[in-house]
C-alpha positions in Angstrom: 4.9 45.4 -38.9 6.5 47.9 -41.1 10.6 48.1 -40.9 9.9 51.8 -39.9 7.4 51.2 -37.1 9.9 48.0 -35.9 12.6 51.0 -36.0 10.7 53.7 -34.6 8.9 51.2 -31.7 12.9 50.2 -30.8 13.6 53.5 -30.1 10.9 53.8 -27.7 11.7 51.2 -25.9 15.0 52.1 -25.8 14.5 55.3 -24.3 11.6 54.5 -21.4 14.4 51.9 -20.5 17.0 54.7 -20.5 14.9 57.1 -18.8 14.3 54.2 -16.0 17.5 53.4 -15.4 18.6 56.8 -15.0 16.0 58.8 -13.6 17.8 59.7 -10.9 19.1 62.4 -12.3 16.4 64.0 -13.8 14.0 66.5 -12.3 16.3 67.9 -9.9 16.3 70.9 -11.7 13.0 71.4 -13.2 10.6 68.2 -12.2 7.8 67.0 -14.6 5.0 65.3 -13.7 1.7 64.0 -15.5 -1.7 64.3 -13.4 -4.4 61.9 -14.3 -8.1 62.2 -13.5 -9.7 58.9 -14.7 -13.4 58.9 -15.2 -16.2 56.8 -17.2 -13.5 55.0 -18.9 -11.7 58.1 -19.6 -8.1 59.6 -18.6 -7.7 62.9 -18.9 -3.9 63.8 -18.8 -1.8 67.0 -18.0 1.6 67.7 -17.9 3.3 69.8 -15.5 6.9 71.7 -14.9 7.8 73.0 -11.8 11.4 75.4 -11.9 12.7 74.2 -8.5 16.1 76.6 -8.6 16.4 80.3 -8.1 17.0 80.9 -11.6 14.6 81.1 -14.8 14.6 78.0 -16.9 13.9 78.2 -20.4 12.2 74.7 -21.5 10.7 72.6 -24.4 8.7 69.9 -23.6 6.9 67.1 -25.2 3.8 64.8 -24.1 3.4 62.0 -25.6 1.1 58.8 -25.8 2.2 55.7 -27.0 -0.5 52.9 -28.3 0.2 49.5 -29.2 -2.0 47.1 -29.9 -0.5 43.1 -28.9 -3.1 41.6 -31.7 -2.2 43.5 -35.0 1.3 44.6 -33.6 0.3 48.5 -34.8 1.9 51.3 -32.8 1.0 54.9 -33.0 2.8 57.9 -30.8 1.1 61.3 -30.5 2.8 63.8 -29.3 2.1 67.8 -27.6 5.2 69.7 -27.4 6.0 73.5 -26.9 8.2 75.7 -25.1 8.3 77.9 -21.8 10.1 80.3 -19.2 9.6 78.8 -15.8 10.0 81.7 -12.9 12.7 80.2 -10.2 9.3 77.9 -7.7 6.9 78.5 -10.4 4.8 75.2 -11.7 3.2 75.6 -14.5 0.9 73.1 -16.4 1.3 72.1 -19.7 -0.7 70.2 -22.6 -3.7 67.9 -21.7 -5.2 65.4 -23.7 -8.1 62.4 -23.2 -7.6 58.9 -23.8 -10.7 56.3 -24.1 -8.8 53.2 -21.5 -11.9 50.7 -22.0 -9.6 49.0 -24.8 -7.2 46.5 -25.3 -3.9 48.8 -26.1 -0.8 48.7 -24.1 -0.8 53.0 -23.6 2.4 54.6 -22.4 2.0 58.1 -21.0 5.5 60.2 -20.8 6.8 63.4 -20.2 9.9 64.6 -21.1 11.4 68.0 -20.1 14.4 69.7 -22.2 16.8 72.3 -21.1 17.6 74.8 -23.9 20.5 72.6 -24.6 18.2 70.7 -25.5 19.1 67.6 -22.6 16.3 66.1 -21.0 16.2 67.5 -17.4 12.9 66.3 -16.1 10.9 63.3 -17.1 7.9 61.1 -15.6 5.5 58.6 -17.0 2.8 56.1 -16.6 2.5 52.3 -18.3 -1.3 51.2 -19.0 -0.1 47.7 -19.2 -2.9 45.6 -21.8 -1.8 42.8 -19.3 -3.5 44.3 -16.9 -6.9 43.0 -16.4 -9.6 46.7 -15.7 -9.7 46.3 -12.6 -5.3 46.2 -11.7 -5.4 49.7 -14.6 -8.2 51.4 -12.2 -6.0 50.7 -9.1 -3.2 51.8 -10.5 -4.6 54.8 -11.9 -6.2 55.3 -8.3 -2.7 55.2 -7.2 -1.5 57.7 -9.8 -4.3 60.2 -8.6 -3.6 59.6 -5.2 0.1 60.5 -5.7 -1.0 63.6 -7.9 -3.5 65.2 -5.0 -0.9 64.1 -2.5 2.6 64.1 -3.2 5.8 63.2 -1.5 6.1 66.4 0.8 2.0 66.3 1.6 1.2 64.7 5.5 -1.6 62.5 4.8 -1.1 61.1 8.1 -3.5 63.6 10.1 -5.4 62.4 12.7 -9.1 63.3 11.5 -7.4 61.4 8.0 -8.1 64.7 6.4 -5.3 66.8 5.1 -5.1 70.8 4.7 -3.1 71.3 1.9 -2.4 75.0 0.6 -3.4 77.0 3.0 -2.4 80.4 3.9 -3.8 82.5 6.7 -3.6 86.7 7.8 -3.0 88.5 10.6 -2.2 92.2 9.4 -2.5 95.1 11.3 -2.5 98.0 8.3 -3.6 98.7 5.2 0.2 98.1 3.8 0.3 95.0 5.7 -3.4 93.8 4.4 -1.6 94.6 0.5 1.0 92.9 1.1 -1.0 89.9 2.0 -2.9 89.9 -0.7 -0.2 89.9 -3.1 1.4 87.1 -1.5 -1.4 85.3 -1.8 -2.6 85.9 -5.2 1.2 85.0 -6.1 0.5 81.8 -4.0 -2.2 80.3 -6.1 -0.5 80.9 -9.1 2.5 79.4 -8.9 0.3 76.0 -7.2 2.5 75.8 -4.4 -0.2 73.9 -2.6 1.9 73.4 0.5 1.5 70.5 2.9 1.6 72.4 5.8 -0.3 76.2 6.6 1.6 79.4 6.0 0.9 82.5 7.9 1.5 85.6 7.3 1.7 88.0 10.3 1.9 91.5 11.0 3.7 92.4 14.3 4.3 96.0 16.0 8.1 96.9 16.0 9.6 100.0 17.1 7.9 103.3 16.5 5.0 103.2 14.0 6.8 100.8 12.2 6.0 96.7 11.5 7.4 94.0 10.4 6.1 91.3 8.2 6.7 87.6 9.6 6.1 84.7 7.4 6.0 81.0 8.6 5.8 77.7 7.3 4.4 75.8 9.9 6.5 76.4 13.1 9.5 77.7 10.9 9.9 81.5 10.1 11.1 81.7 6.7 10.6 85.4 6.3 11.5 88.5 8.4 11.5 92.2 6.7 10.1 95.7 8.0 7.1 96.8 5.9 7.0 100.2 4.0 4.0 101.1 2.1 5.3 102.1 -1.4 3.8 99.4 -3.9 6.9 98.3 -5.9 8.8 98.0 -2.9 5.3 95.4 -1.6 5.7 93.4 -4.8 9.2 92.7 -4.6 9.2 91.7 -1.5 5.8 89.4 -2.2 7.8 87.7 -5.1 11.1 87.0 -2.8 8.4 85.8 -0.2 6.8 83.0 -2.5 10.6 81.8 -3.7 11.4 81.7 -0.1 8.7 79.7 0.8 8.8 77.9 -1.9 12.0 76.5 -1.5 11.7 75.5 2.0 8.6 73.3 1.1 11.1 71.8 -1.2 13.6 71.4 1.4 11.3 69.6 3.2 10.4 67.4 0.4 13.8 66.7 0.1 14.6 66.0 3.7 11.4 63.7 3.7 12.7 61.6 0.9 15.9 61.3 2.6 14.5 59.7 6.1 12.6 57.7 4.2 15.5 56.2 1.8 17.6 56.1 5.3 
């Protein structure tokens, strides 16, 4: 092996070492996270962001996979980078790739997420381990798309063993009402929320000819405001909606992790 590749494979292994040891700090701020779909021998790969504060997050990121080959000792890294502005509960997906993994290379698969001070904030990735015979890499890419349809704040546990992820249901009463419903929910599918648990958005009679707009995420109401019909005033309050429930299906995430680390 060349005395650069030695040099330059040392530094990888240096840093996925680093990044496991202390990956408890990362993605608490803005979490990364590579989906896999594995099919005929093939992996296709994405990389996500998701902003989980309140505030916009100006990131660089950079996908990379890692081949080495335990034979003829070569090592190649090819990397996808680029930068973006992450809304505060926004996910956004990043650069995909294919990889053939009928072969005999040890493939490393990482994300890593930068701050604009250029710190790594968020990071994940997955080891194709050419110790592995085909049979241990498809289970444990299995296992990788099963965390990636369902993850940690997703109830798999139903009783029909079918879960209803993302779903949002209406029950307006007015045209305003019907608006702001579908704004919500067009705002919904964009930012992939993809909640574990059904959001409904009701329309109830107040005082008056007025109404109020009632939002809930599950059993817990998580927004409460009287409706007016003006457009801008709609949108706004259809943006603060989807932060709002946004962060409470990451409060439950967290709150999850926590029993189960109790």
């Amino acid at each position: 092996m060349h005395p650069f590749q030695k040099k330059h494979l040392l530094f990888l292994v240096v840093l996925l070492f680093s990044l496991q040891g202390f990956s408890q700090i990362y993605n608490t701020e803005v979490e990364a996270k590579i989906n896999v779909e594995e099919s005929n021998d093939m992996l296709q790969v994405t990389g996500t962001a998701f902003n989980k504060t309140e505030i916009d997050q100006s990131v660089r990121y950079v996908l990379s996979v890692i081949r080495s080959n335990p034979e003829n000792s070569n090592t190649s890294k090819n990397d996808q980078s680029g930068r973006i502005v992450l809304q505060p509960a926004e996910q956004k997906s990043l650069s995909s790739t294919t990889i053939n993994i009928n072969t005999e290379d040890r493939v490393i698969l990482l994300l890593l997420i930068y701050n604009i001070e250029d710190q790594i904030i968020g990071q994940d990735r997955i080891v194709i381990n050419d110790n592995l015979s085909k049979e241990e890499i498809k289970q444990q890419l299995q296992k990788k798309v099963e965390q990636t349809v369902y993850t940690d704040d997703v109830d798999v546990a139903s009783q029909d063993g079918v879960a209803l992820n993302g779903i949002v249901t209406e029950d307006t009463k007015t045209k305003p009402g019907r608006d702001f419903y579908t704004m919500f929910y067009s705002e919904y599918n964009l930012k992939n929320i993809n909640g574990s648990k059904i959001v409904s958005v009701k329309e109830v009679i107040a005082l008056g000819n007025s109404t109020i707009i009632e939002i809930f995420v599950g059993d817990d109401k998580v927004v409460e405001f009287f409706l007016r019909p003006q457009n801008d005033f709609l949108k706004a309050m259809a943006d603060a909606s989807i932060r709002r429930v946004a962060f409470h299906f990451e409060r439950l995430k967290r709150e999850a992790n926590s029993i189960k680390r109790f």
